[in-house]
TIMI-2910 file (N, C-alpha, C, CB; in pm, 1 decimal, decimal comma, always signed):
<rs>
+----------+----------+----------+----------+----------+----------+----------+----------+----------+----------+----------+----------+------+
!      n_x !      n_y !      n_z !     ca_x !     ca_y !     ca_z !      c_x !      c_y !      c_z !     cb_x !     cb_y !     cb_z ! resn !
+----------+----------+----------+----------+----------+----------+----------+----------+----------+----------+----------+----------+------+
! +12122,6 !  +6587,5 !  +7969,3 ! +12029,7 !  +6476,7 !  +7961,2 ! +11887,4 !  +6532,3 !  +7957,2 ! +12048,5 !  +6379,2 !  +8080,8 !  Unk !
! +11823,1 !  +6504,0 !  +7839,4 ! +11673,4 !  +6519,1 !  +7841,6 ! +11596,4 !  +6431,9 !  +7911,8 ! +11622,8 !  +6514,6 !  +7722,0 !  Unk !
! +11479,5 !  +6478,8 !  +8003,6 ! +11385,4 !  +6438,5 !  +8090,5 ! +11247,1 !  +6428,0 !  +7995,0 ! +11379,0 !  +6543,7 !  +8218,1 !  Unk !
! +11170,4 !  +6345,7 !  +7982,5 ! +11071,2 !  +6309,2 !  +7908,4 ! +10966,2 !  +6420,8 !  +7986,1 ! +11040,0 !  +6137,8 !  +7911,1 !  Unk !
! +10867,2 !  +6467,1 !  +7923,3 ! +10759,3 !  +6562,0 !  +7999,6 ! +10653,7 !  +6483,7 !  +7977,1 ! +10732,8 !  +6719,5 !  +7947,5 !  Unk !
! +10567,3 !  +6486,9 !  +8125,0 ! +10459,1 !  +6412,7 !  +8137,6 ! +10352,1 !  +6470,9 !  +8050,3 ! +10422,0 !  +6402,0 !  +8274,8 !  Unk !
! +10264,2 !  +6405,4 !  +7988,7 ! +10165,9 !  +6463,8 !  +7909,9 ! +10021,5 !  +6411,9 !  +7944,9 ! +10200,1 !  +6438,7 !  +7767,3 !  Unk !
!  +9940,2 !  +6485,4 !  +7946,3 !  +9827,0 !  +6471,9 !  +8059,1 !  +9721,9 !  +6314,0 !  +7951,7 !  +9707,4 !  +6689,6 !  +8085,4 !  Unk !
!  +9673,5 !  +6261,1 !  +8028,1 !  +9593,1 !  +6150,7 !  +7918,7 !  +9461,0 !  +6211,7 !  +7931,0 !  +9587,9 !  +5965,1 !  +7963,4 !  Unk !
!  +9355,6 !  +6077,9 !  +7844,5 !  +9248,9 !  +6104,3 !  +7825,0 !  +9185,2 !  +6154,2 !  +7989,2 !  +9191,7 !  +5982,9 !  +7746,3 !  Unk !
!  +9198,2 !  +6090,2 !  +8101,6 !  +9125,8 !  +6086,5 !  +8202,5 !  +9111,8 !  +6228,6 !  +8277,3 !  +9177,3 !  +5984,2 !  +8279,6 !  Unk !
!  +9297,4 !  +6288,9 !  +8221,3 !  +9280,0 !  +6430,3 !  +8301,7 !  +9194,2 !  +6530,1 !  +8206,8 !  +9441,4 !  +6506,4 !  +8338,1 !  Unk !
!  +9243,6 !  +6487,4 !  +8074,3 !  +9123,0 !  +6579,7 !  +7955,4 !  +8981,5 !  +6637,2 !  +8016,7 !  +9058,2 !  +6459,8 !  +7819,0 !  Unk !
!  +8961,9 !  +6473,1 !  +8025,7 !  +8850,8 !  +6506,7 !  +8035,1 !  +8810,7 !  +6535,7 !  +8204,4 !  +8778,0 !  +6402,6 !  +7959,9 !  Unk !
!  +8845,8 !  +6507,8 !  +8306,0 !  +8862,4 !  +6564,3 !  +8395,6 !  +8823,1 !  +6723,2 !  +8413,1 !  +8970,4 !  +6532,7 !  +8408,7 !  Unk !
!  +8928,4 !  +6782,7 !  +8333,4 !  +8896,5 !  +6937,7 !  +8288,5 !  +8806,0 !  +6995,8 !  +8247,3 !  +8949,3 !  +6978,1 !  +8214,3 !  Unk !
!  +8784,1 !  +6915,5 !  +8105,2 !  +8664,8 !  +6952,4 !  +8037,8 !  +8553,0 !  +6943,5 !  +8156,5 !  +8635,5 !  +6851,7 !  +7905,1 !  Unk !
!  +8518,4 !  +6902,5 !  +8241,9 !  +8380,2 !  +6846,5 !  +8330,0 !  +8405,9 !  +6958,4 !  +8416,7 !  +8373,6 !  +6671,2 !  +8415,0 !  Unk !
!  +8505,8 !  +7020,2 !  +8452,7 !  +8567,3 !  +7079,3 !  +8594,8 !  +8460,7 !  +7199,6 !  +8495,2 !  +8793,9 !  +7100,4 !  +8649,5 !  Unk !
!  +8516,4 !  +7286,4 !  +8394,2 !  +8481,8 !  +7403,6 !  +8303,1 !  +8349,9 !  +7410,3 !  +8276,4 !  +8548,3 !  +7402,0 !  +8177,1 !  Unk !
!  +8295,4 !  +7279,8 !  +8244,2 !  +8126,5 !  +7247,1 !  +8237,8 !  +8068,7 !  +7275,0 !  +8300,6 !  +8072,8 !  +7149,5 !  +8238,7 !  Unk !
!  +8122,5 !  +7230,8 !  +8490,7 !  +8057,3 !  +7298,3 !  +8582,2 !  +8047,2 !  +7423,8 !  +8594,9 !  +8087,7 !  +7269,4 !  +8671,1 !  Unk !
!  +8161,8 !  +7500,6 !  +8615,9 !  +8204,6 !  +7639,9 !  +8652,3 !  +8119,0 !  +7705,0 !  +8564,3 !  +8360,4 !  +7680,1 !  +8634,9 !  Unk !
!  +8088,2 !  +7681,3 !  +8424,4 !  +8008,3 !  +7764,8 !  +8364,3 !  +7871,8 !  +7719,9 !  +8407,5 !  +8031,5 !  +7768,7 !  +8219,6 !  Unk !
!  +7808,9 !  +7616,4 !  +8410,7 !  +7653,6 !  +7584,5 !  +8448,9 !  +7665,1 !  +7676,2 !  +8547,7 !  +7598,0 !  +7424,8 !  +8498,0 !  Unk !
!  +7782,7 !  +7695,4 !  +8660,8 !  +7746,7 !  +7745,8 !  +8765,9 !  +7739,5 !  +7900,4 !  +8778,1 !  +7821,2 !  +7692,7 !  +8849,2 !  Unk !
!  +7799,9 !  +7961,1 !  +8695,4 !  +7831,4 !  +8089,0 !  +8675,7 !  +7697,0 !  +8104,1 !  +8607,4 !  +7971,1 !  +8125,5 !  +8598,6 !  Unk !
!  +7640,3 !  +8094,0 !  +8528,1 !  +7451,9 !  +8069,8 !  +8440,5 !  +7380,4 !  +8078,1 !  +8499,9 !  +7387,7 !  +7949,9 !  +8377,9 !  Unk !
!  +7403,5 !  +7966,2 !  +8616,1 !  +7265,2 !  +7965,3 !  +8720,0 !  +7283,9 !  +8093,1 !  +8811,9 !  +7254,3 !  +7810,3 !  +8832,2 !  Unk !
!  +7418,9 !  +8120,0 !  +8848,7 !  +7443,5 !  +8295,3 !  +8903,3 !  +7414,5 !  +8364,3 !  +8897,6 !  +7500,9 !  +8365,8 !  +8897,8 !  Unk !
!  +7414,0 !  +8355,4 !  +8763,1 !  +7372,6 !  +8505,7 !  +8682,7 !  +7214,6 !  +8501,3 !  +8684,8 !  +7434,8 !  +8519,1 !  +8496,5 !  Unk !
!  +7131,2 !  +8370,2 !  +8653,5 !  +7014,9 !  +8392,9 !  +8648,8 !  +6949,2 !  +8405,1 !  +8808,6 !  +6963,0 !  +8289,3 !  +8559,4 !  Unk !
!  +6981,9 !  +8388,5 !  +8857,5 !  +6943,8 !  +8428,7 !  +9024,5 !  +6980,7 !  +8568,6 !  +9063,9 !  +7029,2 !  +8331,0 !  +9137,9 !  Unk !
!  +7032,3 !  +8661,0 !  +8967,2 !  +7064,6 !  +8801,3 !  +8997,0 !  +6933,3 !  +8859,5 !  +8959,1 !  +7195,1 !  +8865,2 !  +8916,1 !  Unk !
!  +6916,5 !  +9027,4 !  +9070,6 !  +6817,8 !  +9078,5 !  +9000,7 !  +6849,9 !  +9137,2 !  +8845,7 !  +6766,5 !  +9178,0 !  +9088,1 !  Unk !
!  +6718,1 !  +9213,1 !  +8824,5 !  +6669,0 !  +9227,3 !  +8643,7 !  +6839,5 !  +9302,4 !  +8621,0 !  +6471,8 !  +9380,9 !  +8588,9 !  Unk !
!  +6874,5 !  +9415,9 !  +8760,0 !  +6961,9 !  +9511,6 !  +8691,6 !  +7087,6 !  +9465,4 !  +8687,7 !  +6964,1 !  +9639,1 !  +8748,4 !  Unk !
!  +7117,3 !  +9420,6 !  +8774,5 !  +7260,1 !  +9332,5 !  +8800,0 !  +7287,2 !  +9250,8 !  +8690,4 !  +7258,2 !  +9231,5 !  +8927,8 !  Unk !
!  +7178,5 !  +9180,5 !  +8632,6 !  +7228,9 !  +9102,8 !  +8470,7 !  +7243,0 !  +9217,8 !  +8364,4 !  +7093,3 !  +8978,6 !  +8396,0 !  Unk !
!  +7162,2 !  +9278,7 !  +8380,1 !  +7210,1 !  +9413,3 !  +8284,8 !  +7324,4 !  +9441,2 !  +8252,8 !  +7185,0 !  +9529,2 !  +8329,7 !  Unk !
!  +7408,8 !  +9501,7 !  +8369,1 !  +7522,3 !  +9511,4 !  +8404,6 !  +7624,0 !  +9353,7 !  +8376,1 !  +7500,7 !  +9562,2 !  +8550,3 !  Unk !
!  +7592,7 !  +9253,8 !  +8401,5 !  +7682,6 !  +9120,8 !  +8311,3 !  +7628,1 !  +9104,7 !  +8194,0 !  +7680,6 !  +8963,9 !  +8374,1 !  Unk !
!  +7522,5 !  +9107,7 !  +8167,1 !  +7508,2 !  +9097,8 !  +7961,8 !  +7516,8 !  +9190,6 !  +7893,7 !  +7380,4 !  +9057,9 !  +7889,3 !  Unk !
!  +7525,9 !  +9347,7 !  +7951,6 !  +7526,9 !  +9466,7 !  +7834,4 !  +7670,6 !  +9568,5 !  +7840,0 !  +7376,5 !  +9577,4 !  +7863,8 !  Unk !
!  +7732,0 !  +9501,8 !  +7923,8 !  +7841,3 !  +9557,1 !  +7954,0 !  +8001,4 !  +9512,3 !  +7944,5 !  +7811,9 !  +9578,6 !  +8056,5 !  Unk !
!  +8093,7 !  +9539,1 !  +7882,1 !  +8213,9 !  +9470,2 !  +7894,6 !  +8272,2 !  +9400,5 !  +8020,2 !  +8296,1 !  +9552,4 !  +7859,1 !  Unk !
!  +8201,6 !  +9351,2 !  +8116,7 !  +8236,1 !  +9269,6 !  +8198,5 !  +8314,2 !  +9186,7 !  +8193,9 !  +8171,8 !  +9229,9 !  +8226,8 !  Unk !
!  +8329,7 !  +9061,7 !  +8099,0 !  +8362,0 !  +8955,0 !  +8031,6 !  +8470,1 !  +8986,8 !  +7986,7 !  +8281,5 !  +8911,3 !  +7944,4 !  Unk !
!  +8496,0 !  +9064,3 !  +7954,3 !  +8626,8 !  +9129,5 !  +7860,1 !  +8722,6 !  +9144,2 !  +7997,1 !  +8589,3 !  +9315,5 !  +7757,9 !  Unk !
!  +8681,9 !  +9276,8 !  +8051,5 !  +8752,6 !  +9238,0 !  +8198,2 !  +8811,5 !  +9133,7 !  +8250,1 !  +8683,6 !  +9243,3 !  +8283,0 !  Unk !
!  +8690,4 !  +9065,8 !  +8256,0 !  +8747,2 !  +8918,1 !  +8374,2 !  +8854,1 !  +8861,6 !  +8303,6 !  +8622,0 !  +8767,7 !  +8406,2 !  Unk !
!  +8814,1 !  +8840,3 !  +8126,5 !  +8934,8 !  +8774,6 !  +8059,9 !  +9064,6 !  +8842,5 !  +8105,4 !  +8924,1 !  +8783,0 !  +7899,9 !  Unk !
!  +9099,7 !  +8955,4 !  +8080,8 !  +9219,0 !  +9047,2 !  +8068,9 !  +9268,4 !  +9018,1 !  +8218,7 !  +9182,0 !  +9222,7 !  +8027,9 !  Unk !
!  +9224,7 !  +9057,9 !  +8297,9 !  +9224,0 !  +9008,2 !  +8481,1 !  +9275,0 !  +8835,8 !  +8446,8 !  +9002,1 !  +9018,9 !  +8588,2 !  Unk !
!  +9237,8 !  +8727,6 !  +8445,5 !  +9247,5 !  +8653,2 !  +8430,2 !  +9374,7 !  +8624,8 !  +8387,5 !  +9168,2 !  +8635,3 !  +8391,1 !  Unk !
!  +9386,5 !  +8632,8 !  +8213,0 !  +9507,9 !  +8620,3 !  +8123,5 !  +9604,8 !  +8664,2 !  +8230,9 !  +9509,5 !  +8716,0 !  +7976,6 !  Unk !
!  +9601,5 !  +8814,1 !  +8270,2 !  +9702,2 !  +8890,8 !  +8341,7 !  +9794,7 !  +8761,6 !  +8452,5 !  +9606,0 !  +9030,6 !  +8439,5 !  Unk !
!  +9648,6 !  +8708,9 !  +8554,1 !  +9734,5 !  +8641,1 !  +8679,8 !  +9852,2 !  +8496,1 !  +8587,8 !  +9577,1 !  +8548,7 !  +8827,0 !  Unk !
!  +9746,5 !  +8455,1 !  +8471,6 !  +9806,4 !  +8319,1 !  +8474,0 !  +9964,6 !  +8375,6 !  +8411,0 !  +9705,7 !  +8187,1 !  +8364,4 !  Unk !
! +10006,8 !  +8482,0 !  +8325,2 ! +10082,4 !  +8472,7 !  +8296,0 ! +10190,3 !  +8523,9 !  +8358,5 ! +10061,6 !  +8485,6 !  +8217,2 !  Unk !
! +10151,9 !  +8606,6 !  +8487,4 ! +10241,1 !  +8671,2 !  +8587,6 ! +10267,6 !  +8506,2 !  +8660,3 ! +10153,6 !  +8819,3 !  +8701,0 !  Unk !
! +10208,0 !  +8474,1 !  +8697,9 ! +10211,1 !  +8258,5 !  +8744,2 ! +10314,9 !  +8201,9 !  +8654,2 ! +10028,3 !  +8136,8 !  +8689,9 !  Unk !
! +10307,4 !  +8199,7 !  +8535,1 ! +10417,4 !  +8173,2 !  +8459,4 ! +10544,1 !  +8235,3 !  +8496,3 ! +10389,6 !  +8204,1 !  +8337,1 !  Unk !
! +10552,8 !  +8370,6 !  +8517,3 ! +10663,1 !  +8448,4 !  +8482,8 ! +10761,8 !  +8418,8 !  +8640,9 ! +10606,7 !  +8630,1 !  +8441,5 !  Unk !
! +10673,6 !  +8417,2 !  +8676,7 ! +10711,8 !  +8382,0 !  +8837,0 ! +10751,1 !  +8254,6 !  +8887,7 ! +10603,6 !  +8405,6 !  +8921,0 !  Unk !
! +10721,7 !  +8120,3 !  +8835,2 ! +10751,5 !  +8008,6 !  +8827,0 ! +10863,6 !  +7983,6 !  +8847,6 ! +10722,3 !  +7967,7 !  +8742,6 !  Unk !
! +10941,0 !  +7941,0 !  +9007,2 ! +11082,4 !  +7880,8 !  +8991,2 ! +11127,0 !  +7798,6 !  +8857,6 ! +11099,4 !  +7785,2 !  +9106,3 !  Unk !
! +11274,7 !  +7791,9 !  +8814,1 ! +11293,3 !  +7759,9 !  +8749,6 ! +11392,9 !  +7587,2 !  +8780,4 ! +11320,7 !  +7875,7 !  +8696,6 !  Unk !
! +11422,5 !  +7514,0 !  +8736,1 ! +11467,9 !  +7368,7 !  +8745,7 ! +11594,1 !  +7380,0 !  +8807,4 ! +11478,4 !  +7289,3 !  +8608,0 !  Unk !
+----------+----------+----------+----------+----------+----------+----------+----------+----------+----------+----------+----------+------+
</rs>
């Protein structure tokens, strides 16, 4: 027997979208409250690349790990 899968509506969309809006305004205003060298080090440097790869890494070990039904 197939179980229908819930599918998120407009409210959680956008929910998200606002959650990400913040996190980045907030991560901006972070960065601009760092001294001169410390942004150096986040704008001239593969930082970003990092965090992605770090990142990607947990969610899909989260996946892999996920009891199953």
């Amino acid at each position: 027997m197939m179980t229908e899968a819930r599918q998120p509506g407009l409210r959680e969309v956008l929910l998200v979208g606002a959650a990400v809006l913040v996190a980045v305004l907030a991560a901006a205003g972070l960065t601009a409250l760092l001294p001169a060298d410390l942004q150096g080090v986040v704008f001239h440097t593969p930082l970003l690349i990092g965090v992605l790869v770090v990142g990607t890494g947990v969610v899909l070990w989260r996946i892999l790990r996920r009891p199953g039904p």
